[in-house]
N, CA, C and O atoms as CSV, one atom per row, in Angstrom:
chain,resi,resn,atom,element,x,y,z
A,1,UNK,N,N,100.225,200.552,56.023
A,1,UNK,CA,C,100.223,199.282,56.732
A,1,UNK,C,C,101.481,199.210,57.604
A,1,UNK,O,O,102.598,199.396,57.123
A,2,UNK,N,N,101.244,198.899,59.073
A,2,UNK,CA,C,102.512,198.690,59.991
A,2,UNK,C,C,102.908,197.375,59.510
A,2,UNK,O,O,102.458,196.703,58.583
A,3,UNK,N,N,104.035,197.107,60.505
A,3,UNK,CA,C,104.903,195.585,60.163
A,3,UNK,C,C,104.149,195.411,60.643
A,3,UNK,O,O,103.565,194.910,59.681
A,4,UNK,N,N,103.007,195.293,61.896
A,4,UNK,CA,C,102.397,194.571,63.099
A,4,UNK,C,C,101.203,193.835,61.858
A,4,UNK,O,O,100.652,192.734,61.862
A,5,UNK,N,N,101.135,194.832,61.000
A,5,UNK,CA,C,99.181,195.015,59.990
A,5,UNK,C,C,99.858,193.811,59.132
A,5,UNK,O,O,99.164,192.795,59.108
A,6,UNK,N,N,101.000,193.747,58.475
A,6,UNK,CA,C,101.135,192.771,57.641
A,6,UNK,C,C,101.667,191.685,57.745
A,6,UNK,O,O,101.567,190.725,56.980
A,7,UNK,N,N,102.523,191.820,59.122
A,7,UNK,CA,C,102.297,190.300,60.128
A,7,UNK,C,C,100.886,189.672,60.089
A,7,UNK,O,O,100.800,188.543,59.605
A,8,UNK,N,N,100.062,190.122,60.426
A,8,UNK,CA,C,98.882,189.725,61.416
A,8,UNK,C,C,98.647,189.083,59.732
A,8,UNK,O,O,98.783,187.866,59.603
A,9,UNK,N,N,98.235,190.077,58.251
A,9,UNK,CA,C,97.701,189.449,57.585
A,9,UNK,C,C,98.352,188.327,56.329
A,9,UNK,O,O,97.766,187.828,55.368
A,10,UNK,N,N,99.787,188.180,56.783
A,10,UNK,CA,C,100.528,187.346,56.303
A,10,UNK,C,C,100.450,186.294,56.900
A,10,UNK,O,O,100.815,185.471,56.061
A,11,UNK,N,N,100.166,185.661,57.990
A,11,UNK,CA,C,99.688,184.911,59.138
A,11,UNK,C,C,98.345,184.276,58.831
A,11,UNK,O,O,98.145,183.098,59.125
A,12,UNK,N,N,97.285,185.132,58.163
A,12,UNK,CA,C,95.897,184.626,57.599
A,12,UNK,C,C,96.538,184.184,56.176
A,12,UNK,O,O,95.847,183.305,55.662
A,13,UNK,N,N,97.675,184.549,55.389
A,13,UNK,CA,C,97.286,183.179,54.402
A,13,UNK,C,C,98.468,181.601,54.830
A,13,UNK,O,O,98.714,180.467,54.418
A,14,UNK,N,N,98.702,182.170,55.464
A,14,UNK,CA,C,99.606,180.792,56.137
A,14,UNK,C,C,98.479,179.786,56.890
A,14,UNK,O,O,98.356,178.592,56.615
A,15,UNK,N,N,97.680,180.516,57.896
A,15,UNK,CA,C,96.462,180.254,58.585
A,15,UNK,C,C,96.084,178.854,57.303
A,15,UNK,O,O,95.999,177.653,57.561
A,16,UNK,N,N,95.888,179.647,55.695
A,16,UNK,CA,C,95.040,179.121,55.078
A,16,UNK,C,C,95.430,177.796,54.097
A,16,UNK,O,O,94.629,177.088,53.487
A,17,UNK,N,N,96.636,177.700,54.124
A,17,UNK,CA,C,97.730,176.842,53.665
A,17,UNK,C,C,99.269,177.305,53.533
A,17,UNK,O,O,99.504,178.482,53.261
A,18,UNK,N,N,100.259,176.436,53.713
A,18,UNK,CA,C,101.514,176.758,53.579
A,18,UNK,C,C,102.166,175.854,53.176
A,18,UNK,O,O,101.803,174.739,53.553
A,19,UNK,N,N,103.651,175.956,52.056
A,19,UNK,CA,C,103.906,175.228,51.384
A,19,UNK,C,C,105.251,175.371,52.070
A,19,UNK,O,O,105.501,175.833,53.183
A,20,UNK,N,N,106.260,174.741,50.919
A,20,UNK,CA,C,108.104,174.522,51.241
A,20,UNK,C,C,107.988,174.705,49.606
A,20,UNK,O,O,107.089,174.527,48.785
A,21,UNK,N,N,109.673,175.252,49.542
A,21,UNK,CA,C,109.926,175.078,48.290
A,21,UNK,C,C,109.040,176.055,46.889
A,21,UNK,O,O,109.201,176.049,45.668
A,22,UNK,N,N,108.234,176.707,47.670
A,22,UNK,CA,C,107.808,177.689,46.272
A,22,UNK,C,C,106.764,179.135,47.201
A,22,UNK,O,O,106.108,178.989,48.232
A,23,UNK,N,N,106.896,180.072,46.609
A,23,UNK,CA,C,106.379,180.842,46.977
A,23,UNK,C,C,105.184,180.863,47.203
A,23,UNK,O,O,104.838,181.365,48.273
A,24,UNK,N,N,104.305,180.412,46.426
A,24,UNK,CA,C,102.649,179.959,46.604
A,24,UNK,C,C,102.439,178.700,45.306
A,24,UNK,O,O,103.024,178.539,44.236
A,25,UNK,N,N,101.374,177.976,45.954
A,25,UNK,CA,C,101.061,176.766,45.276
A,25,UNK,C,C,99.517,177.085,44.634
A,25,UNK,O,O,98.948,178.154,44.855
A,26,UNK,N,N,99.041,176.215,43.971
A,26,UNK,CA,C,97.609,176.205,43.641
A,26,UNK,C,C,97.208,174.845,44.474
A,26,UNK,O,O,98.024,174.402,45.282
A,27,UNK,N,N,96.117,174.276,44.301
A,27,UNK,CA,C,95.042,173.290,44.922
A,27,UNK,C,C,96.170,171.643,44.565
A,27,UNK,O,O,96.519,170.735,45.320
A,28,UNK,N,N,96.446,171.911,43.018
A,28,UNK,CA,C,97.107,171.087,42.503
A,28,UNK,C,C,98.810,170.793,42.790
A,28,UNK,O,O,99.564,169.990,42.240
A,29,UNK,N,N,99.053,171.739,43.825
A,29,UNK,CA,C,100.555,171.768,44.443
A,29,UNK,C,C,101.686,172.314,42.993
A,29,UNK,O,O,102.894,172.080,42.992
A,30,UNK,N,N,100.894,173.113,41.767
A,30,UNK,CA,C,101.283,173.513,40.420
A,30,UNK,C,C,101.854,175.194,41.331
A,30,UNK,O,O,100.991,175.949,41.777
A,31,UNK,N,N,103.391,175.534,41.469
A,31,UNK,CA,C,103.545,176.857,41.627
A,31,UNK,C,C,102.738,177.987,41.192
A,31,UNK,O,O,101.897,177.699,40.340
A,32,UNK,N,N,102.771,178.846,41.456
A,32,UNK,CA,C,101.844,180.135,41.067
A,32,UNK,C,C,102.513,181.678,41.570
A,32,UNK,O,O,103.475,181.841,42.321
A,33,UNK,N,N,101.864,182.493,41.049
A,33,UNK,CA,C,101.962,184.070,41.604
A,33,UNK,C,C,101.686,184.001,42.966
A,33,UNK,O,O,100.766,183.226,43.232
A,34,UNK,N,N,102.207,184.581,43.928
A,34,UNK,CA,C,101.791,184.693,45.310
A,34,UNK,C,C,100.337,185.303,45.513
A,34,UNK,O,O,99.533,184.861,46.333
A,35,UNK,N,N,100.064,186.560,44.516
A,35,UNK,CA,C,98.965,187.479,44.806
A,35,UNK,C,C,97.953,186.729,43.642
A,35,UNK,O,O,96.852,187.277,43.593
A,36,UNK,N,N,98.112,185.626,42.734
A,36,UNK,CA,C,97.075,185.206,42.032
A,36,UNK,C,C,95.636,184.465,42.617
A,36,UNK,O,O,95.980,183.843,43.622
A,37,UNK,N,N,94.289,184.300,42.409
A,37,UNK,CA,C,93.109,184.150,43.125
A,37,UNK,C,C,93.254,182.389,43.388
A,37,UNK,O,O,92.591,181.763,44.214
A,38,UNK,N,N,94.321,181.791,42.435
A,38,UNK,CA,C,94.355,180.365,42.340
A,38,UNK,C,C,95.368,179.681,43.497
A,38,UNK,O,O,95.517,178.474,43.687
A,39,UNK,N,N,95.963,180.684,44.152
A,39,UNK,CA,C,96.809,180.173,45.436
A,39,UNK,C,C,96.104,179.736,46.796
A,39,UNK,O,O,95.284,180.318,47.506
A,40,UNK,N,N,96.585,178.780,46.872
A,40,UNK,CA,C,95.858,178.096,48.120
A,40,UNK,C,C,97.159,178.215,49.222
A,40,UNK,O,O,96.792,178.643,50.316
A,41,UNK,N,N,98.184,178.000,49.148
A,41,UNK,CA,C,99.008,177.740,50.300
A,41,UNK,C,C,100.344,179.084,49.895
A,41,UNK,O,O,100.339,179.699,48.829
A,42,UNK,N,N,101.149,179.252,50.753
A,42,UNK,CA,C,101.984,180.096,50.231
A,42,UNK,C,C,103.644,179.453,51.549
A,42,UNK,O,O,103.295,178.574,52.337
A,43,UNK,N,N,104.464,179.696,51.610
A,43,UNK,CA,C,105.788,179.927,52.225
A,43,UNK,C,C,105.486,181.162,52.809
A,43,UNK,O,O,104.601,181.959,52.499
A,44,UNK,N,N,106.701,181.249,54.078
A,44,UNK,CA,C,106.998,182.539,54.910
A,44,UNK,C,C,106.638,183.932,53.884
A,44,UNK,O,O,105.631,184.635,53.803
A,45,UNK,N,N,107.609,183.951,53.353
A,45,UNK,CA,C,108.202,185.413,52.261
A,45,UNK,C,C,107.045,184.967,51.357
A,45,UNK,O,O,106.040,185.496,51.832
A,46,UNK,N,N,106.797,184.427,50.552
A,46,UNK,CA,C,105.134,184.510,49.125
A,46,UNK,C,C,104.055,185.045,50.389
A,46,UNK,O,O,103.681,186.205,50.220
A,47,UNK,N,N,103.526,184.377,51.586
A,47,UNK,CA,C,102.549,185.268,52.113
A,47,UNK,C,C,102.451,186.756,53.033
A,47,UNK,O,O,101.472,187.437,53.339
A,48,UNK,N,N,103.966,186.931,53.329
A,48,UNK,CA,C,104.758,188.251,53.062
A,48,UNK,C,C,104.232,189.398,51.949
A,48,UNK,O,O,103.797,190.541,52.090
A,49,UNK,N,N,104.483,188.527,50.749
A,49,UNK,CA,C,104.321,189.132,49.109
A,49,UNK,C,C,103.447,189.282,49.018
A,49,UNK,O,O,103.202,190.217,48.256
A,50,UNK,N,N,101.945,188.423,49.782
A,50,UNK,CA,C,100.668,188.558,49.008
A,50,UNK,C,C,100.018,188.937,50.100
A,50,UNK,O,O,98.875,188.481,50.115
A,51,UNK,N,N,100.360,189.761,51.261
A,51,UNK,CA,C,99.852,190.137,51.920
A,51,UNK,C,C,99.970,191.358,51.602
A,51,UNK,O,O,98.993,192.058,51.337
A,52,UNK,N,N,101.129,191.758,51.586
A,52,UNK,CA,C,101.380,193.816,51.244
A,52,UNK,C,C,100.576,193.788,49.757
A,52,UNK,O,O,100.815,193.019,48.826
A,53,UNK,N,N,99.954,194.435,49.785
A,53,UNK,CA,C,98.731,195.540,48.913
A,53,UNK,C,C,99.513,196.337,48.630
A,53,UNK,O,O,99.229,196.645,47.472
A,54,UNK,N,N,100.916,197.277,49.154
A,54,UNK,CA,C,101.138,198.293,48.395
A,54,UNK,C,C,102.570,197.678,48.442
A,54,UNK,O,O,103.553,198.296,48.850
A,55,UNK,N,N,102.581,196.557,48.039
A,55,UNK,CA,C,104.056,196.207,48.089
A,55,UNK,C,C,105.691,197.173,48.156
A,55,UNK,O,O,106.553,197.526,47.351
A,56,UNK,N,N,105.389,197.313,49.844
A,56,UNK,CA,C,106.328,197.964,50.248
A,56,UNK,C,C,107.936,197.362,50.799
A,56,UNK,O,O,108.415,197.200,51.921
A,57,UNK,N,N,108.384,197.169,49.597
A,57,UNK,CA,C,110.097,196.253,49.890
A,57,UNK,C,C,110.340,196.580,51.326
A,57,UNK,O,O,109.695,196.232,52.314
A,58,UNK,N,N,111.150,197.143,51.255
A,58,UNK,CA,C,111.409,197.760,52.648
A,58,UNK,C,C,110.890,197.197,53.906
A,58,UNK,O,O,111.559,196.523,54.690
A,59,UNK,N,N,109.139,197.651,54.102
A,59,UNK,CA,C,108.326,197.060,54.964
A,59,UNK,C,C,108.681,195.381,54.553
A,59,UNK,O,O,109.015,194.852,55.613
A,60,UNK,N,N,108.709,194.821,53.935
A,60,UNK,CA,C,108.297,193.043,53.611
A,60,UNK,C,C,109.764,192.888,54.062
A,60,UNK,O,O,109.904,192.027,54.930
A,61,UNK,N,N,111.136,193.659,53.592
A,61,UNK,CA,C,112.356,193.335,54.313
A,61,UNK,C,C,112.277,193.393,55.919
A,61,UNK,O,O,112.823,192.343,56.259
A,62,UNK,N,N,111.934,193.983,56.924
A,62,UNK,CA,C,111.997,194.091,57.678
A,62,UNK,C,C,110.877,193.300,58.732
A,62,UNK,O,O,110.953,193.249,59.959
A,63,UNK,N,N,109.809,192.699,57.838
A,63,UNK,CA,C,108.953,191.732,58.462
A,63,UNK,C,C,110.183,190.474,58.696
A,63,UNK,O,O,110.940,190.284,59.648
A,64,UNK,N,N,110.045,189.858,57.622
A,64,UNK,CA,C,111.398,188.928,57.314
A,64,UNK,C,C,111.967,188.764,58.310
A,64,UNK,O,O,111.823,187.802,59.064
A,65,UNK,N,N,112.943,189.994,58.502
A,65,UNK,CA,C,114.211,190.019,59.224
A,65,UNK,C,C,113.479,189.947,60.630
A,65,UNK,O,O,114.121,189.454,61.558
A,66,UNK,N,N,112.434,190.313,60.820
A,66,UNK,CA,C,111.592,189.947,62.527
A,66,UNK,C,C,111.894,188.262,62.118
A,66,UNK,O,O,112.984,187.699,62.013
A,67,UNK,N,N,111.052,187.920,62.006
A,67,UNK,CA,C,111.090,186.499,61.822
A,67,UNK,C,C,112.003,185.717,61.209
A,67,UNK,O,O,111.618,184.656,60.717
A,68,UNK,N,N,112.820,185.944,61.160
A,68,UNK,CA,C,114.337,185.175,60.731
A,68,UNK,C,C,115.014,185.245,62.267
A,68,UNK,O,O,115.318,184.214,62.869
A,69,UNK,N,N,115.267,186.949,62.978
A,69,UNK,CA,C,115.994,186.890,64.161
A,69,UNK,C,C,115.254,185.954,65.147
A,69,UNK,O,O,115.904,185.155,65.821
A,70,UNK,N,N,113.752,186.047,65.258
A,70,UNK,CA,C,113.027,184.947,65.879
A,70,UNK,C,C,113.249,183.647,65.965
A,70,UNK,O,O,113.071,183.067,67.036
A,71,UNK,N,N,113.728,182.909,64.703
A,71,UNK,CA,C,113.405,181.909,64.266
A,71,UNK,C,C,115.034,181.397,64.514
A,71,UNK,O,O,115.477,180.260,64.355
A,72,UNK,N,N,115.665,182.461,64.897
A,72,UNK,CA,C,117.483,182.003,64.858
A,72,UNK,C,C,118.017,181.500,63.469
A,72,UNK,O,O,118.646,180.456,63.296
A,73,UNK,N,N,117.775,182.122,62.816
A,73,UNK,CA,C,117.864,181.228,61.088
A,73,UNK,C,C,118.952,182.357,60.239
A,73,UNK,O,O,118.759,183.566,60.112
A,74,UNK,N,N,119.930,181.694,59.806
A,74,UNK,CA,C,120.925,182.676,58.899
A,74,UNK,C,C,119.516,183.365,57.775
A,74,UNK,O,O,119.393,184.558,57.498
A,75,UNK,N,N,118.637,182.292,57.311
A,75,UNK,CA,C,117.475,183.192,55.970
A,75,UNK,C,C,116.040,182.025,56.719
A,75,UNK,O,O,115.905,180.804,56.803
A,76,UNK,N,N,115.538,182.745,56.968
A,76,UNK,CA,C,113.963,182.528,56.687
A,76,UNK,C,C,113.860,182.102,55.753
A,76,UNK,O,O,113.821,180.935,56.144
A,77,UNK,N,N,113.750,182.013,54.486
A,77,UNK,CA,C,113.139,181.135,53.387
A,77,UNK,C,C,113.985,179.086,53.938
A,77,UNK,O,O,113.330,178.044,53.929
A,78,UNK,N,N,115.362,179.212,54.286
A,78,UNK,CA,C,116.157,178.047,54.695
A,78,UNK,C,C,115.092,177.411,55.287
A,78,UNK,O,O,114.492,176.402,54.914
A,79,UNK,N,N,114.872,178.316,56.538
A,79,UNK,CA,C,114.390,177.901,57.489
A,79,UNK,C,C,112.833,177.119,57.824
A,79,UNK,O,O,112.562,176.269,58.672
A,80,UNK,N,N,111.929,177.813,56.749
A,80,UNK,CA,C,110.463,177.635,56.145
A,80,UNK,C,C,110.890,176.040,55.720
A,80,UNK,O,O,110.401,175.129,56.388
A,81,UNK,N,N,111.798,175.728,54.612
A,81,UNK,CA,C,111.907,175.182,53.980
A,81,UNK,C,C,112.406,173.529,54.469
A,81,UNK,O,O,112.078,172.566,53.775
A,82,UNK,N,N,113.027,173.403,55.427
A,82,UNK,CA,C,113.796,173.390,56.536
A,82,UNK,C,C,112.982,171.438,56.708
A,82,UNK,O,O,111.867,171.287,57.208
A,83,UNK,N,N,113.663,170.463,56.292
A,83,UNK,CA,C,113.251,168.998,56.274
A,83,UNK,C,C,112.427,169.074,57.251
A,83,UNK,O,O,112.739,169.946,58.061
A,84,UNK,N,N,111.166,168.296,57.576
A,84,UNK,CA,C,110.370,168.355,59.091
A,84,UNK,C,C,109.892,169.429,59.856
A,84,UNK,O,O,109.695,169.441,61.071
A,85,UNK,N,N,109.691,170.504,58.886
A,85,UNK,CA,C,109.062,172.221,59.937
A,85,UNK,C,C,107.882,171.366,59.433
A,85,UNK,O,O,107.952,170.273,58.870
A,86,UNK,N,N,106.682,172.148,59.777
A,86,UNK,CA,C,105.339,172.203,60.087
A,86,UNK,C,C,104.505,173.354,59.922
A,86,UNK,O,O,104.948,174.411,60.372
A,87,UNK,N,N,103.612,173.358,59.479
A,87,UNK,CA,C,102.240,174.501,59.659
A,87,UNK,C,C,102.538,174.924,60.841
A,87,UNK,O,O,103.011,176.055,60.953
A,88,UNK,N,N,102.426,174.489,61.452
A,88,UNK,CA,C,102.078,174.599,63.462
A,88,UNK,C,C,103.159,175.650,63.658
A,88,UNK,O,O,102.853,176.830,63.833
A,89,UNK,N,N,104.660,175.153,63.625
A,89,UNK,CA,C,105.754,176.001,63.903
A,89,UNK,C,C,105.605,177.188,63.076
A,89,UNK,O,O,105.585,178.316,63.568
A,90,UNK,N,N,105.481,176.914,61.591
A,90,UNK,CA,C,105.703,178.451,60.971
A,90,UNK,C,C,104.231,179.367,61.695
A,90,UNK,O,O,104.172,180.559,61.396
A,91,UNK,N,N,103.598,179.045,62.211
A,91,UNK,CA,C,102.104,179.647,62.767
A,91,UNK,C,C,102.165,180.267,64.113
A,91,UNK,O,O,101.585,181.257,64.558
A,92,UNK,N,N,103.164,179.294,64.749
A,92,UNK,CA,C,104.003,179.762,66.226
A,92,UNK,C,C,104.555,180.820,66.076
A,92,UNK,O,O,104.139,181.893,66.513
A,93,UNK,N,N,105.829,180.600,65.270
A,93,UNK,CA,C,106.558,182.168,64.611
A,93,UNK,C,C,106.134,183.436,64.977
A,93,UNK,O,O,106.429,184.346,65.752
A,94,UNK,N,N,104.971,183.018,63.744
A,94,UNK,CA,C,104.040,184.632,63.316
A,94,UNK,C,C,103.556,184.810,64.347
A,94,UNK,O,O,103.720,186.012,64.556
A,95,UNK,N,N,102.867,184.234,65.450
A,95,UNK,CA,C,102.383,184.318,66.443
A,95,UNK,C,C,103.315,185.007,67.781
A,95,UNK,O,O,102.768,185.616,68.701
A,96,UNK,N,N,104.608,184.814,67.702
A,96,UNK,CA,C,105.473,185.285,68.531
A,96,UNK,C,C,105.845,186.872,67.968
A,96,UNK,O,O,105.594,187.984,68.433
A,97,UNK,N,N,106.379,186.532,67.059
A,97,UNK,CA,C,106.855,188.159,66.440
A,97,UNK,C,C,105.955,188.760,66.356
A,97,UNK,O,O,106.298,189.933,66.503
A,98,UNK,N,N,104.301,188.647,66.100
A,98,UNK,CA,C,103.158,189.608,66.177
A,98,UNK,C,C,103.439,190.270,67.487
A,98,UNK,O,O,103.831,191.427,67.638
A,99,UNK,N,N,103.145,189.235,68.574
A,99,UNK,CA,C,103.027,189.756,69.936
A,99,UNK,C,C,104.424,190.447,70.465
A,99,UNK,O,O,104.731,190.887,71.573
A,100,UNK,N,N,104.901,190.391,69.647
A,100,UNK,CA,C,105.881,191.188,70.141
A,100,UNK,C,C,106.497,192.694,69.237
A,100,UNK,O,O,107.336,193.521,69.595
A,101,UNK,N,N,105.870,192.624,68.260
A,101,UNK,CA,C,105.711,193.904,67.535
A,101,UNK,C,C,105.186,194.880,67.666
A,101,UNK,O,O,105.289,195.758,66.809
């Protein structure tokens, strides 16, 4: 999987919900495993996590660090987390650093 492959499919679970404050949520906003079947929404880095299939550190460090330098943010997780961000913006993001990967 390129950074471009796990952009694009870290982006489909954000697409599908996205949270603040925890790596992935369930229906019930109850935290969870990022890669468990009961996650509905996830943060930047959890749909990072539950996108790589061969969970490749390295690769998931260097997605990150795309989208942190993007985002002008000392950490991406801050920044996700960040009083008043939005679906929309973290969706913009992924959308910029794809196209430019």
């Amino acid at each position: 999987m390129t950074n471009k492959q796990l952009l694009i499919a870290a982006r489909g679970y954000i697409a599908k919900g996205w949270t603040q404050q925890e790596y992935a949520r369930k229906a019930d906003f109850e935290s969870v495993s990022t890669k468990s079947p009961e996650a509905t929404c996830w943060c930047i880095e959890g749909a990072i996590m539950a996108a790589d299939t061969n969970e490749n550190l390295p690769r998931q460090s260097e997605c990150l660090d795309m989208l942190r330098t993007e985002a002008n943010a000392d950490n991406i997780v801050g920044w996700n987390d960040a009083k008043g961000r939005t679906q929309a913006q973290v969706l913009a993001l992924f959308d910029f650093v794809i196209s430019k990967a």
